[in-house]
C-alpha positions as CSV (number, residue, x, y, z in Angstrom):
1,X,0.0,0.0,0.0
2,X,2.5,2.6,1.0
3,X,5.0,1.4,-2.3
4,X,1.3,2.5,-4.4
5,X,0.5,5.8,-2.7
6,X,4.6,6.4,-2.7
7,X,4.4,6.2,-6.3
8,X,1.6,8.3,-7.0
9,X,3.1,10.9,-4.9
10,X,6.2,10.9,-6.5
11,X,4.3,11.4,-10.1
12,X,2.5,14.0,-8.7
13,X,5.5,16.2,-7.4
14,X,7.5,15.6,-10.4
15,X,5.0,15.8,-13.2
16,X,3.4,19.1,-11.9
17,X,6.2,20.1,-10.0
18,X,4.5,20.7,-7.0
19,X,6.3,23.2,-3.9
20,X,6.1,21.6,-0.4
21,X,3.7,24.3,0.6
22,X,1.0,22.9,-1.4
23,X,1.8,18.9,-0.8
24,X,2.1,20.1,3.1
25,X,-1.6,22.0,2.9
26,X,-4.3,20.0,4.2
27,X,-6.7,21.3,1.9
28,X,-8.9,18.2,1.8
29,X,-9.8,19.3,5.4
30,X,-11.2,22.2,4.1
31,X,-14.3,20.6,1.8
32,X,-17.0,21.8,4.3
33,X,-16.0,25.0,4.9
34,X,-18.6,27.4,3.1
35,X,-17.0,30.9,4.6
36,X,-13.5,32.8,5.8
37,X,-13.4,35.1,8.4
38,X,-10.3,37.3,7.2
39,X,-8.4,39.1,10.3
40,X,-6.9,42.0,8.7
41,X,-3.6,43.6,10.5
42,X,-2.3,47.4,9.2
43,X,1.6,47.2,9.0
44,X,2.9,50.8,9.9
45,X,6.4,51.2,11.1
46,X,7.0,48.0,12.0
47,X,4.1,47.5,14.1
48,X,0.7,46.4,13.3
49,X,-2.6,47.5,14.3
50,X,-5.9,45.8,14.1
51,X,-7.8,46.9,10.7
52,X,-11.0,44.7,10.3
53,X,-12.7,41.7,9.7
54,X,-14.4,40.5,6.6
55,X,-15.7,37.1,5.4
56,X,-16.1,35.5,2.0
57,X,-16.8,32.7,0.2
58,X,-14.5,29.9,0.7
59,X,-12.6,28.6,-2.7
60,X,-10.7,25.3,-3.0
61,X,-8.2,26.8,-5.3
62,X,-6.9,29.0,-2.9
63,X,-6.0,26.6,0.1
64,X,-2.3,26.7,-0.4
65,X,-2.3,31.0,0.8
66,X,-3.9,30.1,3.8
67,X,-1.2,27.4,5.2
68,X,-3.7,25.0,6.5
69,X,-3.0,22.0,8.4
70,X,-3.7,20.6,11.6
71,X,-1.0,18.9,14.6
72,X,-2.0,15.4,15.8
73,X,-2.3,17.0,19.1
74,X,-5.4,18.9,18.2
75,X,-4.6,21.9,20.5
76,X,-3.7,24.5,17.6
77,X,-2.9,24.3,13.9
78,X,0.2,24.6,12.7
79,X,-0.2,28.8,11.6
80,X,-2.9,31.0,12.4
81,X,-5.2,29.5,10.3
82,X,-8.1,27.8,12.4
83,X,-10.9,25.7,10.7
84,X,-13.3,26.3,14.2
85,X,-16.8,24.9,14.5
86,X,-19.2,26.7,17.2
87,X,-22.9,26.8,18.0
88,X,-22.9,30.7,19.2
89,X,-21.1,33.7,18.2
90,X,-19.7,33.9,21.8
91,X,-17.7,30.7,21.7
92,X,-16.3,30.7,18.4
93,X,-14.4,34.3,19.6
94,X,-13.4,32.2,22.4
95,X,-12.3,29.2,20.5
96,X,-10.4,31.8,18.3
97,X,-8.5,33.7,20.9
98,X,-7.5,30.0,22.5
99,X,-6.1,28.8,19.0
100,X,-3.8,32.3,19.1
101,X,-3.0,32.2,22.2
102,X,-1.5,28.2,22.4
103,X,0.0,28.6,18.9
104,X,2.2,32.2,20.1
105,X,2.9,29.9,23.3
106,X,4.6,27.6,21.1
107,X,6.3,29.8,18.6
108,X,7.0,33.0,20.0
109,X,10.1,32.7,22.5
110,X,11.2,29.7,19.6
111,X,11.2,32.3,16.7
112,X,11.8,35.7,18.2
113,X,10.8,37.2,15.0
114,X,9.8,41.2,15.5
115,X,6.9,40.4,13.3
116,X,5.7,37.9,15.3
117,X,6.1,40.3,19.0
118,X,4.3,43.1,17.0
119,X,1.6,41.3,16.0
120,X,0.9,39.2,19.2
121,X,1.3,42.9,20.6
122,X,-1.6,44.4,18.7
123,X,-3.8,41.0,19.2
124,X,-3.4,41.5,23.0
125,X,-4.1,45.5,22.8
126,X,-6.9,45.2,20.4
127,X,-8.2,41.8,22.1
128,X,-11.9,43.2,22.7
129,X,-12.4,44.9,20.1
130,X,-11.1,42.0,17.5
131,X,-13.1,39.2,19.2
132,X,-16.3,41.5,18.8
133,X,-16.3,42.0,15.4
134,X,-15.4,38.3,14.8
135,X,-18.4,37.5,17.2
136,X,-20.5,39.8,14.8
137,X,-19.6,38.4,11.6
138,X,-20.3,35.1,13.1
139,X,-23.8,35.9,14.3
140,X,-24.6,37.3,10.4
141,X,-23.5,34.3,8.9
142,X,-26.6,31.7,7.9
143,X,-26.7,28.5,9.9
144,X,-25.5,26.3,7.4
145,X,-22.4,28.4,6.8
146,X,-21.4,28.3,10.4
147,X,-20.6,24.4,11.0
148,X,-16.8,24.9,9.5
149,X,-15.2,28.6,9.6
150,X,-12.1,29.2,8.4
151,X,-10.2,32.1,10.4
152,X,-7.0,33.5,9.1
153,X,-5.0,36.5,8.9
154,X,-4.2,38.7,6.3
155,X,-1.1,41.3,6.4
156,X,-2.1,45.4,4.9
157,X,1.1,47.0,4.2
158,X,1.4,50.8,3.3
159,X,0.6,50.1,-0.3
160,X,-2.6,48.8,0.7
161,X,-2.2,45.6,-0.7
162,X,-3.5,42.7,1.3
163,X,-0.1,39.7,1.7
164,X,-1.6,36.2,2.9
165,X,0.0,34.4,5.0
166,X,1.8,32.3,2.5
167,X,3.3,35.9,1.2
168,X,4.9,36.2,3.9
169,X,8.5,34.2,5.0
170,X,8.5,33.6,8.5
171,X,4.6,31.7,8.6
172,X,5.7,29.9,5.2
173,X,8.9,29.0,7.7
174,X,7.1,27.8,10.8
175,X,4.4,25.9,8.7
176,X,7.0,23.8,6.8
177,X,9.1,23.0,9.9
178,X,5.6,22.5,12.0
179,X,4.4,20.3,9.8
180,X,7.7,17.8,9.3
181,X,7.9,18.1,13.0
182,X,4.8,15.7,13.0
183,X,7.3,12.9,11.0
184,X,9.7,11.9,13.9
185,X,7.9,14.2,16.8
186,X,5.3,12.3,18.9
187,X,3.9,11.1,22.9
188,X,6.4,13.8,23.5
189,X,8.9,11.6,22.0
190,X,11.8,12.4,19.1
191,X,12.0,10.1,17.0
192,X,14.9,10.4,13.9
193,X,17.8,8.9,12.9
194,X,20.7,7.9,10.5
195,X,19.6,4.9,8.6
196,X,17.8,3.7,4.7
197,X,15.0,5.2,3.8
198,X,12.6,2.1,3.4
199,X,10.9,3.4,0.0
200,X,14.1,4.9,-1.7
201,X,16.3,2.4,-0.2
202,X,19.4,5.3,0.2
203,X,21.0,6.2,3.1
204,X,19.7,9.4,4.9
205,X,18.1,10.9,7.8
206,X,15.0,8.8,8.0
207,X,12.2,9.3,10.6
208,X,10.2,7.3,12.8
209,X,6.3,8.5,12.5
210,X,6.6,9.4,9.0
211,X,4.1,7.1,7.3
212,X,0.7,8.9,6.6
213,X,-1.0,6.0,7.8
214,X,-0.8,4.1,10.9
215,X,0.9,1.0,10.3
216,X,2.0,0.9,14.1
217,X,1.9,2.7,17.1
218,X,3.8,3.4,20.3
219,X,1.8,5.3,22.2
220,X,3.1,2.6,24.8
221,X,6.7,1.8,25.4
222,X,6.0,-2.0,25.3
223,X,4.8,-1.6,21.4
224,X,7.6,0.5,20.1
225,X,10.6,-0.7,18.1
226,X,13.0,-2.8,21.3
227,X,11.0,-1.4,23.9
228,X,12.2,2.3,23.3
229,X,9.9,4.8,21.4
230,X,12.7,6.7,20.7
231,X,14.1,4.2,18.0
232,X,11.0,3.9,16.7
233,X,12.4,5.2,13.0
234,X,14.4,1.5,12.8
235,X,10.8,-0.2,12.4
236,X,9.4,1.5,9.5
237,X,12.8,4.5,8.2
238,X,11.4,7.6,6.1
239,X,13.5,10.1,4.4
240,X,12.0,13.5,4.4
241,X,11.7,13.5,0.5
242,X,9.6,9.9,0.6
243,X,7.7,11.5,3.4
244,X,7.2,14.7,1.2
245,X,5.6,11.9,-1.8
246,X,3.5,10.3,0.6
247,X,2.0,13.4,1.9
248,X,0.9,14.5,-1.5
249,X,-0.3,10.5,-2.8
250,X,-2.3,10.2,0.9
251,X,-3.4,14.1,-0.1
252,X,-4.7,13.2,-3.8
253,X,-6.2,9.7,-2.1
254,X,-8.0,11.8,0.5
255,X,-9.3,14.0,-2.2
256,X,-10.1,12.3,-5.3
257,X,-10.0,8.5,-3.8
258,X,-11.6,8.3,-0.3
259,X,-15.5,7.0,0.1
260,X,-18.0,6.2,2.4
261,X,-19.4,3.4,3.7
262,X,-22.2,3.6,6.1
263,X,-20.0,4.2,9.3
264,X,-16.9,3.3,7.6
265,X,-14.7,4.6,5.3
266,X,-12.4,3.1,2.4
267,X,-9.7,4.2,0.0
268,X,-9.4,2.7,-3.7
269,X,-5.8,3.2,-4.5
270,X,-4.4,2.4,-8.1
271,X,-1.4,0.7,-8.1
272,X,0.2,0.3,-11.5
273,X,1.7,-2.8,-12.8
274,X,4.5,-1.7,-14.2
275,X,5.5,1.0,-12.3
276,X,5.0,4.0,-15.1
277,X,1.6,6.1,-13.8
278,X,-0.9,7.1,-16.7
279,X,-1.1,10.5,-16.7
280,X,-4.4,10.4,-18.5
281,X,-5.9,8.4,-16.2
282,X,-5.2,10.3,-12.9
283,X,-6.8,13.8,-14.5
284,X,-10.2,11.2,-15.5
285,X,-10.2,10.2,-11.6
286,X,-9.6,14.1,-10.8
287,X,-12.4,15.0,-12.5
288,X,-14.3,11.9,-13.5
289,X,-15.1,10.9,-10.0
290,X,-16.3,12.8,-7.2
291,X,-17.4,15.2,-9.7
292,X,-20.1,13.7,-10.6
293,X,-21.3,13.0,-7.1
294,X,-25.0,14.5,-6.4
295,X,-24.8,16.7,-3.4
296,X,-24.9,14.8,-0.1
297,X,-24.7,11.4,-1.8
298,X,-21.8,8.3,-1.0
299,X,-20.7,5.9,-3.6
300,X,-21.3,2.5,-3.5
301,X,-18.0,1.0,-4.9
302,X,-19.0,-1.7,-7.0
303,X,-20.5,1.3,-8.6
304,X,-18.4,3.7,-9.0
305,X,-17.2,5.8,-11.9
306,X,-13.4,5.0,-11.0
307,X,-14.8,1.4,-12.6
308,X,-15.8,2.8,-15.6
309,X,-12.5,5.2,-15.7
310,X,-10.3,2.6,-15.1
311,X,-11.5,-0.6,-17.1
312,X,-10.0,0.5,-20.2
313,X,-6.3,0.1,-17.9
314,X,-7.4,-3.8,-17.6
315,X,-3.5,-4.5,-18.6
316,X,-1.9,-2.0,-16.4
317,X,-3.5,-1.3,-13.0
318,X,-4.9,-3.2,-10.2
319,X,-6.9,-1.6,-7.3
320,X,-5.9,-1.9,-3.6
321,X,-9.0,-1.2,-1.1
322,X,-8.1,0.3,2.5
323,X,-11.5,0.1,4.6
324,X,-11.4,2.5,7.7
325,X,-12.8,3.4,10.6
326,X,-11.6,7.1,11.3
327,X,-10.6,8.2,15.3
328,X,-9.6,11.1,16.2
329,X,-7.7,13.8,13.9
330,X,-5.9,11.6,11.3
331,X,-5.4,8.3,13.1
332,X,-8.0,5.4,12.1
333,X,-8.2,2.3,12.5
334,X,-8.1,-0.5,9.3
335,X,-10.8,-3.1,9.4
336,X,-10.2,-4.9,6.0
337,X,-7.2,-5.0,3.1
338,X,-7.7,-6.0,-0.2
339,X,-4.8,-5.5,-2.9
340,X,-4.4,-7.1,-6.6
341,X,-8.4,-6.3,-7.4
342,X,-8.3,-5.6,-11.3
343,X,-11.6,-3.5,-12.1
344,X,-12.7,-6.0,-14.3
345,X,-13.6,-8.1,-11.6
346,X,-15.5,-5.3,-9.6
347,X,-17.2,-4.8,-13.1
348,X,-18.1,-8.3,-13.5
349,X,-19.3,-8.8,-10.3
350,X,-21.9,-5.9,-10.7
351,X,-22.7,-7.5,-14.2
352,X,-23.8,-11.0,-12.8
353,X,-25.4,-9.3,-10.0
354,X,-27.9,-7.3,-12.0
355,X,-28.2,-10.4,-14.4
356,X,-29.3,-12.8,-11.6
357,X,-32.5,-10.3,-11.9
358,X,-33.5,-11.4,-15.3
359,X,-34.7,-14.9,-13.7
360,X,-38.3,-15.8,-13.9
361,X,-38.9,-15.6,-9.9
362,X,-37.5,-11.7,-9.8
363,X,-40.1,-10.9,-12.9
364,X,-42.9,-8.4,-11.8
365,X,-45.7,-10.7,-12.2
366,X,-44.0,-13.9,-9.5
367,X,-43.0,-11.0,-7.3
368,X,-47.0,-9.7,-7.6
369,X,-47.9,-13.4,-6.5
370,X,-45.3,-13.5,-3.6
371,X,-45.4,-10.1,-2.4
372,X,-48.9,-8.5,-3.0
373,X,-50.3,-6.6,-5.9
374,X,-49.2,-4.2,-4.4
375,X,-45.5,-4.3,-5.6
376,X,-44.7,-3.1,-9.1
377,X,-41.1,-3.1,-11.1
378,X,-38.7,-6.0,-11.0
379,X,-36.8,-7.4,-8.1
380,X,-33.7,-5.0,-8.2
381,X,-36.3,-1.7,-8.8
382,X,-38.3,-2.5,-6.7
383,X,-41.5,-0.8,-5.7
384,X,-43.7,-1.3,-3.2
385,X,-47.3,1.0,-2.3
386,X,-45.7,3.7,-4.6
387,X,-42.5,3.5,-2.5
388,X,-39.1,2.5,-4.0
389,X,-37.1,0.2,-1.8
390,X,-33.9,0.0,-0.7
391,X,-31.1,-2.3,0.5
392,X,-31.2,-3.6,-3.1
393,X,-27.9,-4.3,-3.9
394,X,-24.9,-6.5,-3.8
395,X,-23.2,-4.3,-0.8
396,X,-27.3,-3.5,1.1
397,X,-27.9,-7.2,1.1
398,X,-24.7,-7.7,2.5
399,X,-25.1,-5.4,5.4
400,X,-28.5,-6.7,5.6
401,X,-27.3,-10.3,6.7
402,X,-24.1,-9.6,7.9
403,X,-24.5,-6.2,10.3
404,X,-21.5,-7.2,12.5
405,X,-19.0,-8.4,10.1
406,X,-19.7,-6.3,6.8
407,X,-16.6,-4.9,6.0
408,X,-15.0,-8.8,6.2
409,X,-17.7,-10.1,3.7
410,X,-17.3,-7.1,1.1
411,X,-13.8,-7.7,1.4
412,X,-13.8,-11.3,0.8
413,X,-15.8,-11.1,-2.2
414,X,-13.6,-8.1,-4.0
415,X,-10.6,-10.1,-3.1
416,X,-12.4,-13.3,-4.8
417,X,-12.1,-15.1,-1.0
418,X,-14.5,-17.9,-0.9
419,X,-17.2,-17.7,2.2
420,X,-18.2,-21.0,3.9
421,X,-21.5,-22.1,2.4
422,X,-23.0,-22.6,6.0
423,X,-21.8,-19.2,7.1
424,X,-23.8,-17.7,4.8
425,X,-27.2,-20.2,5.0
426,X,-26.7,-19.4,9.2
427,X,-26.8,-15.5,8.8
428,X,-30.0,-16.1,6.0
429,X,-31.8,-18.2,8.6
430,X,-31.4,-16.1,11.4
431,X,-32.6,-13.2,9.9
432,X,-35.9,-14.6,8.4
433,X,-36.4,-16.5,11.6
434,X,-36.8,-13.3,13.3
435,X,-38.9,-11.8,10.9
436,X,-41.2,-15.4,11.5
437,X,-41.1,-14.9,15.3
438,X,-42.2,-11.6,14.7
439,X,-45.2,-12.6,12.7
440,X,-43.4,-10.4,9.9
441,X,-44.4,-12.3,7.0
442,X,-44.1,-9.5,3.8
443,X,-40.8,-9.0,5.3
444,X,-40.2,-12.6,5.8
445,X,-41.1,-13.1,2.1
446,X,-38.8,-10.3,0.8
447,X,-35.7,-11.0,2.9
448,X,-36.5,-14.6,1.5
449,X,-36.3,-13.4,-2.0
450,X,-32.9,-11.8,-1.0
451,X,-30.7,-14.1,0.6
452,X,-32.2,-16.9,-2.9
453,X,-30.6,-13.9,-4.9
454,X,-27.4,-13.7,-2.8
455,X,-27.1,-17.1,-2.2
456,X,-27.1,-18.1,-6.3
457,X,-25.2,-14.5,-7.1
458,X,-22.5,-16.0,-4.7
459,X,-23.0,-19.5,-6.2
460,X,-22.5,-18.2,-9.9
461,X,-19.2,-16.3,-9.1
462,X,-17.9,-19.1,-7.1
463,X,-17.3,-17.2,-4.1
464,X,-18.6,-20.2,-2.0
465,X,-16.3,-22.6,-0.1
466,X,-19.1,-26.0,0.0
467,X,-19.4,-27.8,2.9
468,X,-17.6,-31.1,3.1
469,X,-20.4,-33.6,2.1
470,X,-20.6,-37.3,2.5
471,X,-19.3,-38.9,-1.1
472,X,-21.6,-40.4,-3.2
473,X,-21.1,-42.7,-5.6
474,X,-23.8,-42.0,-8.2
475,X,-27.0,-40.2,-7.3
476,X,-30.7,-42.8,-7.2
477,X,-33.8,-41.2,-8.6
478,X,-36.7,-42.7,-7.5
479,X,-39.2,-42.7,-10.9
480,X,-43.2,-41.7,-10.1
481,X,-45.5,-43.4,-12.4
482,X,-47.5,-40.2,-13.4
483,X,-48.4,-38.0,-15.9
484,X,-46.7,-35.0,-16.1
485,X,-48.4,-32.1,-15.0
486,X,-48.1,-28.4,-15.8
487,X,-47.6,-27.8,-12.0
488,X,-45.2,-30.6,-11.5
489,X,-43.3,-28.9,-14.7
490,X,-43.4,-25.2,-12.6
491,X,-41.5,-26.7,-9.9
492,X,-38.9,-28.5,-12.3
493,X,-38.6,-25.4,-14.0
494,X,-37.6,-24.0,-10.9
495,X,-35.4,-26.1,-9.6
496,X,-33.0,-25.7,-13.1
497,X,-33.8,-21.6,-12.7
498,X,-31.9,-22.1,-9.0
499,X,-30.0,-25.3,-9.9
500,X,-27.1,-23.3,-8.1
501,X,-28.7,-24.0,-4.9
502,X,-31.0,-27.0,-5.0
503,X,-29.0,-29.2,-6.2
504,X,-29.8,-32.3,-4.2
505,X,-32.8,-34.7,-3.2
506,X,-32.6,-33.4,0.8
507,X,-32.6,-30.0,-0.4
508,X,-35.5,-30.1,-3.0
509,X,-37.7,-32.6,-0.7
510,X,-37.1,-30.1,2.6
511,X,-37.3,-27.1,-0.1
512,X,-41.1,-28.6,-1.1
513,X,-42.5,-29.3,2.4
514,X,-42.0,-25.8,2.9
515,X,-43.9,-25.0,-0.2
516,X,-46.9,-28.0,0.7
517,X,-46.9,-26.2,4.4
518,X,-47.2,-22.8,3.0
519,X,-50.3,-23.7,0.8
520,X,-51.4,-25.5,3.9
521,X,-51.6,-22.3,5.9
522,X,-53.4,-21.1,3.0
523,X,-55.8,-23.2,3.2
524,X,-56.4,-23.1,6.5
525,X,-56.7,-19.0,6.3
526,X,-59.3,-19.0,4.3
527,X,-61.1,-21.4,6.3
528,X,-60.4,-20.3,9.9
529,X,-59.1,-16.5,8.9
530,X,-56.0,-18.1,11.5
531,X,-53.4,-20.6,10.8
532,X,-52.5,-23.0,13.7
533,X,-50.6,-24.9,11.7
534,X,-47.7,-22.4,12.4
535,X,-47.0,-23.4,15.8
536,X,-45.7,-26.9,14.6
537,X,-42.7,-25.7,13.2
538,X,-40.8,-25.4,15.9
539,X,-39.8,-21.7,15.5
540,X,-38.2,-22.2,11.8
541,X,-35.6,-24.6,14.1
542,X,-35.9,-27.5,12.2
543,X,-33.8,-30.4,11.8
544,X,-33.9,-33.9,9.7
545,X,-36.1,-35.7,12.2
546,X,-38.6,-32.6,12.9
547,X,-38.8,-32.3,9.2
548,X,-39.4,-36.1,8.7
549,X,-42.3,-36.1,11.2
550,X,-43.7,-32.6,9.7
551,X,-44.7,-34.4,6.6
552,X,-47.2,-36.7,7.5
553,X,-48.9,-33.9,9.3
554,X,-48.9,-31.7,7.0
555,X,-50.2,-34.3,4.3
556,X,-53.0,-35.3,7.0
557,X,-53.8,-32.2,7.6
558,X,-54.2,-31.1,3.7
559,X,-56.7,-34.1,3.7
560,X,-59.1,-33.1,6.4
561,X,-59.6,-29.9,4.8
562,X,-60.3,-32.0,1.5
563,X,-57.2,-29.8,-0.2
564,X,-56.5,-33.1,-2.8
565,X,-56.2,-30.3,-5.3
566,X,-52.0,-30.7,-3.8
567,X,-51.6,-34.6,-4.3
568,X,-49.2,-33.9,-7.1
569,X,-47.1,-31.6,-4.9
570,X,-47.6,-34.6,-1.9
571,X,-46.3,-37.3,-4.4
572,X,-43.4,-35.2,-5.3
573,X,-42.8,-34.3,-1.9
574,X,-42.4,-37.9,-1.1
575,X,-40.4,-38.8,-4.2
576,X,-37.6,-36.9,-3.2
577,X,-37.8,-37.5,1.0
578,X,-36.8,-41.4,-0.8
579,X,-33.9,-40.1,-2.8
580,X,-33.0,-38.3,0.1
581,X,-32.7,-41.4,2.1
582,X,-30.8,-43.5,-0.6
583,X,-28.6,-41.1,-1.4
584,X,-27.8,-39.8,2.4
585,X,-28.7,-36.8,3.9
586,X,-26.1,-34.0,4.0
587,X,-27.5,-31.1,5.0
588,X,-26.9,-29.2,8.4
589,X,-30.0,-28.3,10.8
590,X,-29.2,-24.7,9.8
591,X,-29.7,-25.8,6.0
592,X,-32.3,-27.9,6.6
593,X,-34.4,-24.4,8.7
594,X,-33.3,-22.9,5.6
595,X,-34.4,-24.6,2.3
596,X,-37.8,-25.5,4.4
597,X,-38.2,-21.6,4.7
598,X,-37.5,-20.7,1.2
599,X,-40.1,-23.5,0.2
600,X,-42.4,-22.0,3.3
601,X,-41.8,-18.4,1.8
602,X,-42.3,-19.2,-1.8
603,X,-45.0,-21.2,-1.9
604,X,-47.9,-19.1,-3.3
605,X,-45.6,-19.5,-6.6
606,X,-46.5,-23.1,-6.7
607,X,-50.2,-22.2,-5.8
608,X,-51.6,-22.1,-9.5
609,X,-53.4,-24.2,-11.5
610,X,-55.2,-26.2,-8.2
């Protein structure tokens, strides 16, 4: 990861020749601020006196003249440039003074620069009168505008001509050295030394906190490098120029390259094959990507435009994923790392996703017989009482079933990791077994129709690690003298339509007592307007014996409400409860709850043609 982002640094500073005052500026930092509050300071004579304050309208462009960036400490940034969030007028003067005042703490007896004694001499004169008209321009701004302020000074010499504080020498001094002071300076610990630069591989003075990400820490003695933070540069050595390249790669990643993720975040950084970067293609992700963004919005990233931009570099570039969970200031803690991901397999993973919907079953007319005339659109666009519904696609449905672990699954599948097959049947059963408990049953039904179209999505890109089953030496079909039927022909239908996942006797016989039970219920609805029948099974915690003595009942049952209409589906039932047996069960009780609540869930599919 670091080699990748080292790279596209060092491209960046060399191809547009880029000054360490703009790789140093934080600028990213700066996205939600909508104002500046200028300070303005009158140079006469060598000392300064308080002018005004102004505001206006905060432009990316020109982040480099204000000298923006922020210490891991959080007490003060590293010049008089403050990005200060308040909820009244009164405390954001406040919050301003305290940013002065710790910052001349630290750099006026260091410095001893007469610019520096004059003007902390006019802030302490002027004090009231400066925070008052700060506190005024404050209370004027709109609400919106006063979540992220930027406050900064500006210099007016005799000329009247207003110098920023990048025009001037001494601040474009401190901010440099402040800001490489955070490479080998941390815990109150130094951290630098004579050694090879890890990156460059040449012998220099290489630092110990240089990476831009944290690969290690040591805010304890017992984690650093032999037990002393102060040699903490020997376990990861950073010269200042491959510090300087990281700093801008980590600044175009946090710019350009950084998403969200429900409460995490993740960086998609291009590495390139063969070393030589594609100019082309970094001004597309420039202004290709977040560009198109509607206000407010996060990508999903197996949608993203960086796909699109970057599957034309099939031959070049692979993608490394960083997924995050940000702490305080810029320290954050990495939950999953996937490298080697070429876009064509994000892209084709979207592809057979969206192509899984063209099956019958996800059609609007099944999903009208499933879910209620009441839904309209196919599976994926879903709409249901004139309401569109979400959580449908490949990275929702994977939150959906896998809350506590996301970040691991999503991983897994760009990374083309197979996931046990009973992981995933265990997280579909204990979801729609709640919904059941609940008496849920449109939500049972759709998170049904879900975790089918994960389960064969999974299936179809091989992304499944299958159970260790017993071997079998050929599979025994047990032959029905009967005519076929055009409702015995539905069910074979869909059994090739989902061949991915019921591909065995155990599963289709468990798969259509769930169906016979469901039309049972049924039945028993429109008789009673109740259905009884749901107490028998057992909670959806089923199991090859409970299933085994559910049959029969059901099958009585059926027959005391003179339902023969479902003898077909009976006989078919029973047909493959036999293979079952000669061919050896294999399923798990999880699998088992499953398939019999698919079956239980789809059944009005199977209810046509009585």
């Amino acid at each position: 990861m670091l080699k990748a982002v080292w790279d596209l640094g060092q491209f960046l500073v060399e191809e547009r020749e880029m000054n360490e005052i703009e790789i140093l500026t934080q600028s990213h930092k700066l996205e939600n601020v909508k104002k500046i509050l200028f300070i303005v300071f009158r140079s006469e004579n060598g000392n300064f006196l308080f002018e005004r304050v102004y505001d206006s309208e905060y432009c990316s462009e020109d982040a480099p003249k204000y000298l923006y960036r922020t210490f891991r400490h959080g007490q003060y940034d590293a010049i008089l440039a403050s990005n200060i969030s308040a909820k009244d007028a009164s405390s954001f003067a406040e919050k301003t003074k305290k940013r002065w005042d710790k910052w001349f703490n630290k750099y006026l007896g260091k410095y001893s620069h007469p610019l520096l004694n004059s003007l902390k001499t006019a802030m302490d004169t002027q004090k009231d009168e400066i925070l008052k008209e700060i506190s005024d321009k404050f209370a004027d701004m709109d609400k919106k505008e006063r979540r992220n302020v930027l406050v900064t000074l500006k210099i007016l010499e005799n000329n009247d001509n207003e110098k920023y504080l990048s025009d001037i020498d001494i601040f474009k001094d401190i901010f440099v050295e402040g800001a490489l002071e955070d490479l080998f300076y941390k815990h109150n610990v130094s951290s630098k030394g004579e050694g090879i630069c890890s990156l460059c591989l040449k012998n220099d003075t290489v630092y110990g906190f240089a990476s831009p990400f944290s690969v290690f820490t040591v805010d304890k003695r017992g984690f650093a490098y032999g037990l002393s933070r102060e040699n903490s540069w020997k376990q990861l050595p950073i010269c200042r120029n491959c510090a300087i390249y990281l700093i801008a790669g980590k600044g175009f990643l946090e710019k350009h390259l950084r998403f969200k993720l429900y409460d995490h975040r993740y960086y998609v950084i291009p590495y390139f094959i063969f070393g030589k970067i594609d100019n082309q293609l970094i001004k597309e992700i420039e202004f290709g990507v977040k560009e198109r963004l509607p206000k407010g919005c996060y990508k999903k990233l197996l949608e993203d435009d960086i796909v699109e931009i970057m599957k034309e570099k099939e031959d070049i570039i692979n993608l490394i994923f960083v997924f995050f969970k940000p702490k305080q200031k810029d320290f954050f803690d990495i939950m999953k790392y996937v490298e080697n991901v070429p876009p064509s397999w994000i892209k084709k993973l979207a592809d057979t996703f969206c192509e899984i919907g063209k099956r019958t079953i996800f059609k609007e007319s099944f999903l009208k017989t499933i879910l209620g005339e009441e839904w309209s659109e196919d599976f994926l666009d879903g709409v249901y009482r004139e309401h569109k519904l979400g959580r449908m696609n490949i990275l929702d449905m994977t939150r959906e079933f896998f809350p506590e672990n996301f970040v691991d699954i999503v991983g897994d599948i760009l990374g083309a990791r197979c996931i046990e097959e009973n992981y995933l049947i265990r997280a579909f059963v204990r979801g729609i077994r709640k919904k059941f408990v609940e008496n849920k049953n449109w939500s049972a039904r759709l998170l049904t129709l879900k975790s089918i179209y994960f389960l064969v999505f999974m299936a179809h890109m091989d992304l499944i690690n299958l159970r260790m089953r017993p071997e079998r030496r050929s599979a025994k079909e047990v032959f029905v003298m009967e005519k076929k039927e055009e409702k015995s022909e539905r069910v074979e239908s869909f059994f090739e339509d989902f061949s991915e996942a019921l591909d065995t006797p155990d599963k289709k016989a468990v798969f259509l007592e769930g169906v016979l039970t469901s039309l049972l219920m049924n039945v028993q609805y429109a008789e009673k307007k109740s259905t009884p029948f749901r107490s028998k099974l057992h909670g959806l915690k089923l199991n090859q014996r409970k299933v085994k003595k559910l049959l029969p009942e059901v099958m009585e049952k059926l027959a005391s409400y003179e339902a023969f209409q479902y003898k077909w589906l009976e006989t078919l039932v029973s047909k493959f409860f036999v293979e079952a047996d000669q061919n050896g069960w294999s399923l798990s009780d999880d699998e088992i709850s499953y398939y019999f609540t698919l079956g239980l869930n789809l059944g009005s599919l199977f209810k046509g043609g009585d």
